[in-house]
N, C-alpha and C positions, 0 to 999 in steps of 0.2 A: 475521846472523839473530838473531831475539829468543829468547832461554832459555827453555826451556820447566821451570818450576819444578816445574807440579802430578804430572806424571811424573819420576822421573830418568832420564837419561840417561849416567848413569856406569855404567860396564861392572864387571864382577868385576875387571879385571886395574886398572881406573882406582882403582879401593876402595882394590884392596891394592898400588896404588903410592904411596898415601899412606903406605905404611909408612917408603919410601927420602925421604920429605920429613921424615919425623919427627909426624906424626901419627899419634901411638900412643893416641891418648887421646879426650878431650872437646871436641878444637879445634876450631872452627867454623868455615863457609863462609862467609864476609865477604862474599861478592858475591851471595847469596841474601838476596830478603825477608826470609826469616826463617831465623833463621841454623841451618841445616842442620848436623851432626855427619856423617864416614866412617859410622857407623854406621846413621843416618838412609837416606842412600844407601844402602847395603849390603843394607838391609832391602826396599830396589825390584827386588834383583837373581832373576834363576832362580838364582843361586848364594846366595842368604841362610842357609840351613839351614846351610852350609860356612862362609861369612863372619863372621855374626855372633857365634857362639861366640870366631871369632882374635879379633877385633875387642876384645871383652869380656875374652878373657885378657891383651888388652894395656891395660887399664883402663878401656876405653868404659863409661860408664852407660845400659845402655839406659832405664831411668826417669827420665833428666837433663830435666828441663822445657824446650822448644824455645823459647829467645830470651825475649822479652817475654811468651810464649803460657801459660806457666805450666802447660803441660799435657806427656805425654810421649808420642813419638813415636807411640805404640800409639793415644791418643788422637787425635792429629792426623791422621793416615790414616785411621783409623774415620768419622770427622767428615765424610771428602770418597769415602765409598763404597769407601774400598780395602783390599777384608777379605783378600782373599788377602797382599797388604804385612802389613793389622795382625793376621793369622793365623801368619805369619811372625816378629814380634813377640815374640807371646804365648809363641808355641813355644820359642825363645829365651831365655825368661825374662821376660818385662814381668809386671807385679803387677796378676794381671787384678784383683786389691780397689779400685784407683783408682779417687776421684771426684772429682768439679770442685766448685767450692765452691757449685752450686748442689745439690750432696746427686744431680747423675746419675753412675749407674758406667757401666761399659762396655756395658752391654747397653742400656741407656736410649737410648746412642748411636747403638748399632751400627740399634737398630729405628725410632728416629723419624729419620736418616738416608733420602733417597730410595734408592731400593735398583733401580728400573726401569735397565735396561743391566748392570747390577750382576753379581760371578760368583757365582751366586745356591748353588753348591756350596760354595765358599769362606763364604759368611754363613753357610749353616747349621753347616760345621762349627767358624766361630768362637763361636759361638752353642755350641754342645754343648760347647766347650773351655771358654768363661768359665763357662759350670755346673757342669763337673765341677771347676772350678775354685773352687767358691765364692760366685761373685756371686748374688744372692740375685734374684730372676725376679719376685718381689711387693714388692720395695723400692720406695717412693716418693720421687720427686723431692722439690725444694720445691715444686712445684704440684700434687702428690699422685698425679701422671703413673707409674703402672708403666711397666715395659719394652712389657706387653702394650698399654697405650692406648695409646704412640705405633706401635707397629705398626700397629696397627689404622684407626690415623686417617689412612694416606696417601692419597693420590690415585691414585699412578702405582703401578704393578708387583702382581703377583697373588703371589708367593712366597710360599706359606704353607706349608710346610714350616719354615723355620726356629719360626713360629711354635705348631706343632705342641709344639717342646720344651720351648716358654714352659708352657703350659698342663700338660705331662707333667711340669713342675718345680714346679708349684702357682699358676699364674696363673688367674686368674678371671676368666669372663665379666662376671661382678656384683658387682667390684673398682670402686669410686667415686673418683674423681681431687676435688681441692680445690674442684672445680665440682660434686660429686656426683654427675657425669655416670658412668656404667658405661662398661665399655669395649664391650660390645655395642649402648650406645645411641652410641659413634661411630665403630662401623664404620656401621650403617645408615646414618648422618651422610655417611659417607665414600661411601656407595656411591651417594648421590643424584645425584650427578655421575660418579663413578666406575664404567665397567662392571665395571674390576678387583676392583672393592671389592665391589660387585654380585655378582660371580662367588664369589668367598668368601665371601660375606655366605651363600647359598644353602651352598657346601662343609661350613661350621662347622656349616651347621644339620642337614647331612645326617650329622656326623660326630660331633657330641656333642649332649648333653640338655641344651640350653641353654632358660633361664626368656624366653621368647618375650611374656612378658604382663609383665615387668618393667618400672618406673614409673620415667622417667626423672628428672632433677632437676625440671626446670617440673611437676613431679606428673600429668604424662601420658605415655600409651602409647608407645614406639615406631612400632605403628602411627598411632596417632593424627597424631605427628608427619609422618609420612609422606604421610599424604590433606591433611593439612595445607598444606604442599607441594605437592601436587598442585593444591590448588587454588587457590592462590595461583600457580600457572603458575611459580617458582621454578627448579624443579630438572629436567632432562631424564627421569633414573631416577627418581623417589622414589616413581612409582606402581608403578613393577617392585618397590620395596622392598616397598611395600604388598602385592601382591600372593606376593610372596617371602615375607612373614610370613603372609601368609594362606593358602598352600599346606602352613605349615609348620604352624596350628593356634592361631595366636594366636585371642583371646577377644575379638570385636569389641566386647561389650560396649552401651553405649547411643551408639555409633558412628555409629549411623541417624539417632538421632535427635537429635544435635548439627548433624549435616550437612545432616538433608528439607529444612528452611526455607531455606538459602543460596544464596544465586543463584550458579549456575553449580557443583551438586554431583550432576547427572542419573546423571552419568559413577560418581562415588564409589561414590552409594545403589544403584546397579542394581549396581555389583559386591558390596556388601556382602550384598544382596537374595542373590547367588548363593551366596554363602556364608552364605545359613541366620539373619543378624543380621532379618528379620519373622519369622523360623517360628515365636514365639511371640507373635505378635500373632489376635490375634481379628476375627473378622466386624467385629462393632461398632465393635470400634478403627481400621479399616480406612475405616468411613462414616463416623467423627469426623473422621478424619481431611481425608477429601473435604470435608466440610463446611468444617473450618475452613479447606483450601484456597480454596474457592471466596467464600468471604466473606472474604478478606484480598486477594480480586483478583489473586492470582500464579498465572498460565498454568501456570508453569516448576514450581512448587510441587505444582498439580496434576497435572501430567504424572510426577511423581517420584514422589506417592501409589500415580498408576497401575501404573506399570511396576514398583511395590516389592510389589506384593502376593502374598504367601505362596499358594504352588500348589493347598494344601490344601481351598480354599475360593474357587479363583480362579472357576470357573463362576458360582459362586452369585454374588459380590461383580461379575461385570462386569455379570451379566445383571440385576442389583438396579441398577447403575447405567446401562443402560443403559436400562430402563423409567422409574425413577426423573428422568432427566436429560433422557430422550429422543435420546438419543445418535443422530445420522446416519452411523454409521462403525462398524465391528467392531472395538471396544474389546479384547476375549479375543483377538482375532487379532494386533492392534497390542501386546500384553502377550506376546501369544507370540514374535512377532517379535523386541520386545525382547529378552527373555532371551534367543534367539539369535544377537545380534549381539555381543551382552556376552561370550560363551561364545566366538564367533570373535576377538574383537580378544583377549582372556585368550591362549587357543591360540597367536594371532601374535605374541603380546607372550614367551608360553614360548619360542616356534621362533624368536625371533630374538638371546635370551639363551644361550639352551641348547643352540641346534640340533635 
């Protein structure tokens, strides 16, 4: 049967009867990929807390760099989601200061690491040990990557608790990586495919005062980015994101009116509409609008005019075009209707995220 490397399989009593071979020290597994140390193993065991101190009084390095890997055990178990092993580590003694020569320490690792299946008790408290430890939570890689942006950017697993101590150690939402991207413009990133991401995406905003209107690197909105997406038919989530920002109070801005003319944005403008982006439009502005609708020959255009008009004045504005136009059809009724569908599929969209 084939070895199974990425677990060990050596027992406490298999450790320490390397002691009766004479590995007291640094000596390696020769029959492993990558050449494993007693110590290495020791640190897979329920017995590590007991083992690895013998291990280390009989000269083991726990910070000895693994084989060709250049890295030490702490780091090479991090790497492959095994925080309770590299929590075991740390405790030990490993030098939570270690960084790989692209400028990541430990916590760089331990967050942009997929962590979904993961012993999500074990991360946070390796997470709380490398802080109190030292490692600095706003440190940038070489790609200007906090610990927090790669948290934020996975796909799989909702664990946000560890990420909680990022933020309580001085991590910021509106911390910019080497792309100038924030790290709350890719969680929203993350959450267009991801419900997990989705789910927190919503947590964060329920949990701190985060800048909701902040200008991502392309010098547009997060929302913006989101309807974006949406309509470009992209991303499964990214109109839940949209809507997750717009629940939370972002500033639509002139959002309306980037998207009336586009074909295939009925959907966007009528939610925008519910969220208050015409309430400061005017009568007149409303019949400009119609007009130039109707003289550029787009059905879809004018249909978006109608269904977007501010409540305020909606009597007056349908019944002016309905006399106006000559309308065969209850216009005010067909606008009311709208806003109600828009307001059901909003509702469906909450209750199937949220419950």
């Amino acid at each position: 049967m084939e070895k199974n490397y990425n677990t060990s399989d050596k027992t406490a009593s298999e450790v320490c009867d390397s002691f009766t071979k004479g590995l007291f020290d640094n000596t390696v597994d020769e029959s492993s990929p990558v050449e494993f140390t007693p110590l290495f193993y020791a640190a897979h065991t329920v017995h590590a807390s007991y083992i690895l101190p013998i291990l280390q009084d009989y000269g083991a390095d726990i910070d000895l760099p693994l084989s060709h890997l250049a890295e030490p055990a702490i780091a090479y178990v991090a790497k492959r989601s095994r925080f309770k092993t590299a929590l075991a580590l740390l405790q030990a003694g490993s030098n939570p200061l270690w960084k790989d020569i692209q400028g990541k320490n430990l916590l760089h690792i331990c967050c942009k690491v997929d962590d979904a299946g993961a012993d999500e008790h074990a991360l946070y408290r390796l997470v709380e040990q490398l802080l109190a430890g030292g490692v600095d939570a706003t440190e940038q890689d070489h790609t200007g990557f906090t610990p927090l942006h790669y948290a934020v950017s996975k796909q799989h697993g909702n664990n946000s608790s560890f990420i909680k101590l990022l933020i309580k150690a001085g991590a910021n939402w509106e911390d910019r990586n080497g792309d100038r991207e924030t790290a709350f413009a890719l969680l929203c990133r993350a959450a267009y495919i991801s419900p997990d991401a989705l789910y927190m995406l919503n947590y964060f905003l329920l949990l701190w005062a985060v800048d909701v209107d902040q200008v991502e690197a392309t010098g547009t909105t997060c929302l913006y980015s989101a309807l974006e997406d949406t309509l470009g038919g992209h991303s499964p989530c990214s109109l839940s994101v949209a809507l997750t920002l717009l629940d939370h109070g972002v500033d639509t801005g002139d959002l309306f009116e980037r998207f009336l003319r586009r074909d295939g944005s009925g959907l966007i403008c009528a939610i925008l509409t519910v969220f208050g982006s015409t309430d400061h439009y005017s009568l007149e502005q409303m019949k400009n609008l119609i007009f130039e609708a109707l003289e550029s020959g787009n059905q879809g255009f004018e249909r978006r005019v109608l269904r977007s008009c501010p409540r305020k004045f909606a009597e007056d504005f349908f019944h002016w075009y309905d006399d106006h136009f000559r309308a065969q059809r209850d216009t005010l009724r067909e606008w009311r209707d709208s806003r109600e569908s828009v307001r059901v599929l909003m509702a469906d969209l909450a209750l199937q995220l949220w419950g």
